[in-house]
N, C-alpha and C positions, 0 to 999 in steps of 0.2 A: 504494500500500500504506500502511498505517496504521503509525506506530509505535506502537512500545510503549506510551509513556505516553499514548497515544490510544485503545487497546485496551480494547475493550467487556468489560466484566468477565461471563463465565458465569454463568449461574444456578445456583444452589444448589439441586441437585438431592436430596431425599430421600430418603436414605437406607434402604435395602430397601423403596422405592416410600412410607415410612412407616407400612408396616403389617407382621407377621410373616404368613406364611403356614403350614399345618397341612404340613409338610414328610416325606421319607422319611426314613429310619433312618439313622444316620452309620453307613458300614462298620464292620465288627469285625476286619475282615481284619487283621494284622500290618503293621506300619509299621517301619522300620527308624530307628534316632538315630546324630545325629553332636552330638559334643557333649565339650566341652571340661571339663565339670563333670560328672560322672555322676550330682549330684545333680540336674542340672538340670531334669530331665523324668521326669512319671510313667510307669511302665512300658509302657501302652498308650497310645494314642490316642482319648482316648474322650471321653463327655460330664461333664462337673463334675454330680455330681447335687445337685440345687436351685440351678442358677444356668447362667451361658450362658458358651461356650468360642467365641472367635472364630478361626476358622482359614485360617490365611494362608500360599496356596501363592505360594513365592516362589523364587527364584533368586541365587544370588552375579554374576550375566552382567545380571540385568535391572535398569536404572536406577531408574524409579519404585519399583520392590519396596527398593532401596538405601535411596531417600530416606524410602519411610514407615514400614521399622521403628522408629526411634525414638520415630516416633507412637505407631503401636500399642504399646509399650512403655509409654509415658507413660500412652497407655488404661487396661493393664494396673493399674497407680500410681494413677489419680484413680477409676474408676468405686468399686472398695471403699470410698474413702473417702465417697462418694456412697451406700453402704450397697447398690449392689450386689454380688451373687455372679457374679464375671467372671474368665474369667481370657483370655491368648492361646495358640492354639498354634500356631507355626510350622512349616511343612514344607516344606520345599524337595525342587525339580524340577531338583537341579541332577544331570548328569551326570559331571561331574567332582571326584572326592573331593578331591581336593588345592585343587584352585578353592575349595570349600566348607569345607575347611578354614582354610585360608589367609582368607577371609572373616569364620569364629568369631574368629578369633584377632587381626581387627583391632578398630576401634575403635567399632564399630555399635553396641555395647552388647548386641548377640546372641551369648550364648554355648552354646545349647545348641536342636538341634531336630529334629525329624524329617523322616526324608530318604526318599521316595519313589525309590527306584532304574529305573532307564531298564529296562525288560523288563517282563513279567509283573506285578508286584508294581504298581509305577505303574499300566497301562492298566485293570489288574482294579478298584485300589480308586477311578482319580476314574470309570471307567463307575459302577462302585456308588452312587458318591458323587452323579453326576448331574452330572461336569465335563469339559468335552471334553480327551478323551486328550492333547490338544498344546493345553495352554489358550494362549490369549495372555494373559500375568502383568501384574500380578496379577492374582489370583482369592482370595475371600475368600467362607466361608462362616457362618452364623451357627446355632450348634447350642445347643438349651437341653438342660437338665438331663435329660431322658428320653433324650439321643439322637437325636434328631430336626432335620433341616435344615431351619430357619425362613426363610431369606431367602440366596440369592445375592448375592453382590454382586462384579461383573466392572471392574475396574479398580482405580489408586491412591484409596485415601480421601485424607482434605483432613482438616485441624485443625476445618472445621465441621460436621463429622461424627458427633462426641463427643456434641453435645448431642442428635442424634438415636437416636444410639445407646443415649444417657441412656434417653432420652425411652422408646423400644422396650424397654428391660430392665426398667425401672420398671412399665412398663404389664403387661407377661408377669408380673412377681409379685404382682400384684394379686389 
């Protein structure tokens, strides 16, 4: 076995394959919030009109989803200043309110998101959405301003991620 510091480093896979795709319609269904700040989320879930909403189904139980909100937070922080229109929304697939509480209230820097409940409400909106009912987390979708789901993306992003994402939202407002 190889160790660590022998370890062939991954390729840097591009992000939503590098291109957007002509996507279906983000549900409109009702999303439920948990959220420590009542100001912290818009009242639906929906798309930013003229710019792109990244949306990251995520868990308080799942590791990788732990580790890259702070990223995507930072995203949140640098692309505006890049002079795109971006923002994230988080929604968590956790079944346990208290877990999911107790998560807001620590130190993630995630205070406030939308929480998909175990029944009905979850299986209807990621079928809608195009995300298997029991995704394996993360899952991250990329929705422009119309509404519309441009690109899947099934696993943790990486810090070199950004610049394709740059790359994608810049190209979309053209």
């Amino acid at each position: 076995a190889l160790s660590a510091a022998h370890a062939v480093p991954k390729p840097h896979r591009a992000l939503c394959g590098g291109q957007l795709r002509e996507g279906r319609a983000l549900p409109k269904k009702h999303v439920s919030q948990a959220s420590l700040d009542p100001s912290g989320l818009p009242e639906a879930l929906s798309a930013d009109a003229g710019g792109f909403t990244w949306v990251n189904f995520w868990a308080a139980w799942c590791a990788p989803c732990k580790e890259e909100i702070p990223r995507l937070l930072a995203w949140q922080r640098e692309l505006p200043k890049r002079g795109a229109k971006f923002r994230v929304a988080f929604v968590s697939l956790d079944d346990d309110e208290r877990q999911l509480r107790q998560f807001l209230e620590g130190s993630s820097g995630l205070r406030a998101t939308y929480w998909l409940k175990e029944g009905h409400e979850r299986d209807d909106w990621l079928k809608a959405a195009s995300v298997d009912p029991d995704p394996e987390l993360p899952v991250h979708l990329l929705v422009d301003g119309h509404g519309r789901i441009r690109c899947k993306v099934q696993g943790a992003v990486e810090d070199a991620d950004l610049e394709d994402l740059a790359k994608l939202v810049a190209n979309a407002a053209e």
